[in-house]
N, C-alpha and C positions, 0 to 999 in steps of 0.2 A: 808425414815426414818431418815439416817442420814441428811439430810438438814431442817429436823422439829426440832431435837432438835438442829442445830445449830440456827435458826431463834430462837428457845426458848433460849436458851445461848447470843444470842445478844440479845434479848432485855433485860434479867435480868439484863446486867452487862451493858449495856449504859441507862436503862430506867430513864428518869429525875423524879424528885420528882411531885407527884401528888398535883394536883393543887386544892386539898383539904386544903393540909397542907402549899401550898404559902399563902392562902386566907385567914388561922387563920393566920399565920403570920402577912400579912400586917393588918391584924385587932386589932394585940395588941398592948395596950397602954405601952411608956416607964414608967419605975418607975423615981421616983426622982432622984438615983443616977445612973440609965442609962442616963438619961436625960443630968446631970452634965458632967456626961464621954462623949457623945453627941459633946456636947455644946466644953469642953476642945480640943478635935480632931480636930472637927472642925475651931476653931480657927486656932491650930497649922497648919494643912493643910494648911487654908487660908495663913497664912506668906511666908510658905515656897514656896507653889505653886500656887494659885489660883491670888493673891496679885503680886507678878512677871509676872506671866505672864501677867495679866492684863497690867502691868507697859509699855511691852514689845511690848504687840497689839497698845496701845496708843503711844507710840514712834513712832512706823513703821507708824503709819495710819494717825504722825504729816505732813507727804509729799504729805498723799491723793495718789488717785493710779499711778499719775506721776513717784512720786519716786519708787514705785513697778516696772513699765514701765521700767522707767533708769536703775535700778539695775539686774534686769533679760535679760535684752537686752544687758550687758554687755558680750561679748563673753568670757572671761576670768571667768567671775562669771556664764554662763551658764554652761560652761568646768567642771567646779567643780562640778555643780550643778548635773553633768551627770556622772559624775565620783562616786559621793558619791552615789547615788542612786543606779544606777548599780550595785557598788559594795557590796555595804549593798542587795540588791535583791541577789545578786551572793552569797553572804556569809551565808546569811539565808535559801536558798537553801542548801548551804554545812550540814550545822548544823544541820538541820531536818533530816537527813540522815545520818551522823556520829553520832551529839550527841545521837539521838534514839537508834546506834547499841553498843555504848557505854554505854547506860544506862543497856541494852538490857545484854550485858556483863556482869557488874555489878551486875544486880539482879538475872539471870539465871545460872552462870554459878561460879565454885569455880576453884581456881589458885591461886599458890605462885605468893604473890605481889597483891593480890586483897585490902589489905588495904591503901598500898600504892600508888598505881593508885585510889582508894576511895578519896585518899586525895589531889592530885597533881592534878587534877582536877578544884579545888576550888583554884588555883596558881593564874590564872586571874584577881580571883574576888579580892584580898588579894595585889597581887603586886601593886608596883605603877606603871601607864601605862608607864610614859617615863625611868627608869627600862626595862620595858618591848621590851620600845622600842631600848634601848641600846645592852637587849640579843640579841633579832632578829638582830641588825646590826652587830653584833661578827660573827652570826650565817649565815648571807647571804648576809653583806658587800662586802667590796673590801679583797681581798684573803682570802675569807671564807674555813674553812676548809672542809666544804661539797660540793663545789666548783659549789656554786649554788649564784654567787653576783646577788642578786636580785634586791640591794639596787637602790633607783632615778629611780624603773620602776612600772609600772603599776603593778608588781607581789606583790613589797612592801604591797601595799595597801591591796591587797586581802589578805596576809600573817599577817598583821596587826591585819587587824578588825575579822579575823579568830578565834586569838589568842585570842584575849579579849574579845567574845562572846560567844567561843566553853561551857563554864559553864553553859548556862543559860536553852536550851533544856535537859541538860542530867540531872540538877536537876529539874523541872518540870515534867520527865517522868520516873525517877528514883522510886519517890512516889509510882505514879500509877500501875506501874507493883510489886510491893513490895504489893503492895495491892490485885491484880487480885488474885484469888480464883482458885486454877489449878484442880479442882475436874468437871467443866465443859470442861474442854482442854482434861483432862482424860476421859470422857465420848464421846464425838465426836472424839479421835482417837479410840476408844473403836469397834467405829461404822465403822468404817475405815475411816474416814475425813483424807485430808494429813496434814502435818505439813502447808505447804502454805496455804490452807482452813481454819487452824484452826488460822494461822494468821490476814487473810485476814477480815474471818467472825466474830472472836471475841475477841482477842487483840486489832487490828487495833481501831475497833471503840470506844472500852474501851481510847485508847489514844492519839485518836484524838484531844480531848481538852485539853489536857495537852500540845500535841506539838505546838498548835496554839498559846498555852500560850508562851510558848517558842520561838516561831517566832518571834512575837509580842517583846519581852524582845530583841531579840537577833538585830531584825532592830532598834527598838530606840538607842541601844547602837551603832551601825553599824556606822548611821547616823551622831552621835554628837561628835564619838573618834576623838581625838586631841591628847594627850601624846606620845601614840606607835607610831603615824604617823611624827612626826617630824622630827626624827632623821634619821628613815628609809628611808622616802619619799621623802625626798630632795624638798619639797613645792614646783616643778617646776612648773608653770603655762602653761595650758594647755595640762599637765602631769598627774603630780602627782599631784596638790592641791586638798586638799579636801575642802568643805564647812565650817569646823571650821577654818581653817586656812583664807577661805578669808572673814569670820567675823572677824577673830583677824588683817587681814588689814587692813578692812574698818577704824575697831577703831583706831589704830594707827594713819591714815591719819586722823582722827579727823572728820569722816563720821558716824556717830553715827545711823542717819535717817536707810540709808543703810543698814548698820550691823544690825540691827534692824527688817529692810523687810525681807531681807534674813531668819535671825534666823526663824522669823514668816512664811514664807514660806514652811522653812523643820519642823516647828512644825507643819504645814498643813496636811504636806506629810506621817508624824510618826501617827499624829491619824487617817488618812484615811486609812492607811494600820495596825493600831492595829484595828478598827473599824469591815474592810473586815474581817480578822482573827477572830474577835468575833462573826460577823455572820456566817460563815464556824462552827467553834467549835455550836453554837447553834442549827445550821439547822442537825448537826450530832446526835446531842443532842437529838430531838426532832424525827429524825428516826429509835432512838431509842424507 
């Protein structure tokens, strides 16, 4: 009994929209000034992103794939390559897992200071990264008062892109459970379902798409921070450089081509991995 209406609890609360109502959708025609509205997005879009990056593919693609070759085979720019990666998978791991217990916090549960942790949160989004990255070196520099000098290590990095990504899951899943409906949560412990089961079997699914959103958000940012990493990081090669830092090399040395490949390589990597994430969020979708 209780696992009938938890199967009926999941599906009402992940079931996607029927494909009655996608199929009038895509069948209506714009009016004139959705059309206008349309047409102005798009444009602006194109400048700002569409328009660059194009700019950005033809640069890197002016060396042909030689200069892909050259610049990846570079051991110092593979270092980085491996480094940033890593670390952006390491940190997005973090975040789906804090930022969820955080949001989780937030909407469940009441505390002196809940406004203020509501709003220190969004600290991130708000400061400027090299700010950011001068707190963290007070904070785990050379005779830190927490007595944690992190600074020129490998910890930097992960402490870094922590910091500047931890925003991006807890608002994404904040929404969602501010939305979930607990009149099915109260029915299946009713039935004796435990709190785990009733996690498992009908929260969980409800916010899976929300966290993949937030993955997705929190590796692109992972990937391309440069500000917080500067000061912290101490750019040692084969260290600590990250991948923004040896684009802002290449360029300096007057390697344009290069800087170039690379960029387009971690833009490869950010939509392969926001891509994976939208099919996961989908296929949960649809099991629903």
């Amino acid at each position: 009994m209780t696992s009938a209406v938890l199967d009926v609890a999941v599906s009402d609360t992940t079931r996607p929209p029927s494909r009655k109502g996608r199929r009038s959708g895509r069948a209506s025609t714009l009016s004139r000034s959705s059309g206008i509205g349309l047409g102005i997005a798009m444009v602006w879009f194109s400048l700002l992103v569409l328009i660059p990056l194009a700019a950005l593919v033809v640069t890197a693609s002016s060396g042909g794939w030689d200069q892909y070759s050259r610049t990846l085979s570079n051991p110092q720019t593979w270092a980085a390559i491996r480094l940033t990666v890593g670390q952006a998978l390491l940190v997005t791991d973090l975040n789906v897992v804090m930022g969820t217990v955080i949001a989780w916090v937030l909407v469940r549960d009441r505390f002196w200071g809940k406004a203020v942790l509501d709003v220190i949160i969004d600290i991130p989004f708000a400061l400027p990264t090299i700010v950011a990255g001068l707190v963290l070196l007070s904070l785990y520099g050379k005779n830190s008062p927490l007595g944690l000098e992190w600074a020129n290590t490998e910890r930097s990095v992960t402490l870094a892109l922590a910091f500047v990504t931890l925003p991006f899951v807890v608002r994404t899943v904040q929404p969602v459970l501010e939305e979930l409906e607990g009149d099915v949560e109260e029915a299946a412990a009713s039935l004796g379902a435990k709190r785990l089961t009733i996690f498992r079997r009908i929260i969980l699914p409800s916010l899976v798409p929300a966290i993949a959103a937030g993955a997705a958000l929190a590796f692109a940012r992972a990937i391309s921070e440069y500000g917080s990493l500067v000061l912290l990081s101490g750019n040692l090669p084969f260290r600590t450089e990250v991948v923004s830092v040896r684009v802002l090399t290449f360029i300096e040395n007057g390697n344009t081509a290069a800087a170039a490949a690379l960029a387009s390589v971690m833009l490869a990597v950010a939509l392969f991995v926001i891509v994976a994430l939208d099919l996961v969020q989908r296929r949960v979708a649809r099991r629903g």
